[in-house]
C-alpha positions in Angstrom: -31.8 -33.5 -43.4 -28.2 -33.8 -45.0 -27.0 -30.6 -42.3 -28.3 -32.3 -39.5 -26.7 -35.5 -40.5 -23.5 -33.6 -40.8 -24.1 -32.1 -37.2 -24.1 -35.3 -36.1 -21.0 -36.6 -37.7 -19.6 -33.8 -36.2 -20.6 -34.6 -32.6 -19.6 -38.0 -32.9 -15.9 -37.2 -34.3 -15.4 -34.8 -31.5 -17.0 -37.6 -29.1 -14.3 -39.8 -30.9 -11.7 -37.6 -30.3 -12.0 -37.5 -26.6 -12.6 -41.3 -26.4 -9.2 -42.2 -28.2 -7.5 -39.3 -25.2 -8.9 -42.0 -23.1 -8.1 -45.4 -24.8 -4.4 -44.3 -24.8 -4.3 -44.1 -21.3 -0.7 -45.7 -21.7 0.6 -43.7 -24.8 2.5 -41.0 -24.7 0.5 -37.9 -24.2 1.4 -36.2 -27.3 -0.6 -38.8 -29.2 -3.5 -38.8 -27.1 -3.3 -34.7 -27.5 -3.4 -35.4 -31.1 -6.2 -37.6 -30.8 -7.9 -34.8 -29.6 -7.0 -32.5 -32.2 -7.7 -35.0 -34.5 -11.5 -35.4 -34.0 -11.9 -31.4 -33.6 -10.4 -30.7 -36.6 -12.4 -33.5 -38.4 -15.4 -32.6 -36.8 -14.5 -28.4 -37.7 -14.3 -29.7 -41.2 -17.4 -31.6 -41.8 -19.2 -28.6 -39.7 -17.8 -26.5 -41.9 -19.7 -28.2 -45.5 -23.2 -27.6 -43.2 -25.2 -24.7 -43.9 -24.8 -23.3 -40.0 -21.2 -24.1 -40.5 -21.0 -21.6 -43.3 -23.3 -19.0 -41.5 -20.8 -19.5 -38.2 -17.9 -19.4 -40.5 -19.1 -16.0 -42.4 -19.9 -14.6 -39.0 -16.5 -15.2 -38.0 -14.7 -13.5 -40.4 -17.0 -10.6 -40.6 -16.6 -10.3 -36.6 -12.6 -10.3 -37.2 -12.6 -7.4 -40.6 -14.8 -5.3 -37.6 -12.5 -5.8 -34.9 -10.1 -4.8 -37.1 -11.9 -1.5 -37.8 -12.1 -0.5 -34.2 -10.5 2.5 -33.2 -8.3 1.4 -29.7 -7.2 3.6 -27.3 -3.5 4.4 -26.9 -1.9 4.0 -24.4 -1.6 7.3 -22.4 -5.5 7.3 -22.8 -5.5 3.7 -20.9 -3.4 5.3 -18.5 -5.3 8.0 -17.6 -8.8 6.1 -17.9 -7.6 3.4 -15.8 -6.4 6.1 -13.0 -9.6 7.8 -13.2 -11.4 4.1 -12.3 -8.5 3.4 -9.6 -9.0 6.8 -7.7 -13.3 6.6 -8.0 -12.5 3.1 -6.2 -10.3 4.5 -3.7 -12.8 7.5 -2.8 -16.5 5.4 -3.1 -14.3 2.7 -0.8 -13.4 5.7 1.8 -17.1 7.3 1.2 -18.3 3.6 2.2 -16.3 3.1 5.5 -17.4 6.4 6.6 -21.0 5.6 6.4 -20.5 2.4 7.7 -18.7 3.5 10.7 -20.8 6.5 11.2 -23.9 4.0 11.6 -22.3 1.5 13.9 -21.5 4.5 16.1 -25.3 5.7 15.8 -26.6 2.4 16.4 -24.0 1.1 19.8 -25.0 4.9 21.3 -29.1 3.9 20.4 -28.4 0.4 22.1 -26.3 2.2 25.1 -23.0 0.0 24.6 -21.3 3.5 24.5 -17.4 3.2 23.8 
């Protein structure tokens, strides 16, 4: 009961947030930006004391240490994947135009609009 109490805070200080960017229609918009920021950081912190906050948060970092393990390309092997996808393009596009020319010939000669 005490989490979903805490979702709810949450909700409402984010809700908060965005109604104070509203009420100071007439302020300067840095303040109404930080009104914003505000009620998400609020609302981040109180999620963060919930039991799904604390799951989301301990997903989060264990998504970042495995991003960090990933083995990237370099950049030659960009180069040359990225040409490989470029000239497949190129010929499938050519391949396609064929066809589709060779079939509007076919079909104007079977209706007898001959060129």
């Amino acid at each position: 009961m005490a989490d979903k109490i805490k979702l709810l805070i949450a909700v409402l200080l984010v809700a908060a947030g965005v109604v104070g960017f509203y009420a100071l229609a007439d302020a300067a918009a840095v303040l109404r930006v930080v009104a914003v920021l505000f009620g998400v950081l609020a609302a981040t912190g109180v999620f963060w004391t919930s039991t799904q906050g604390k799951r989301f948060f301990g997903f989060a970092g264990e998504s970042v240490n495995e991003a960090k393990r990933v083995v990237w390309p370099t950049r030659k092997e960009t180069m040359q994947t990225t040409g490989i996808v470029i000239l497949f393009a190129i010929v499938m596009a050519l391949f396609l135009w064929a066809v589709d020319a060779s079939l509007l010939l076919i079909v104007n000669k079977l209706m007898g609009r001959g060129d």
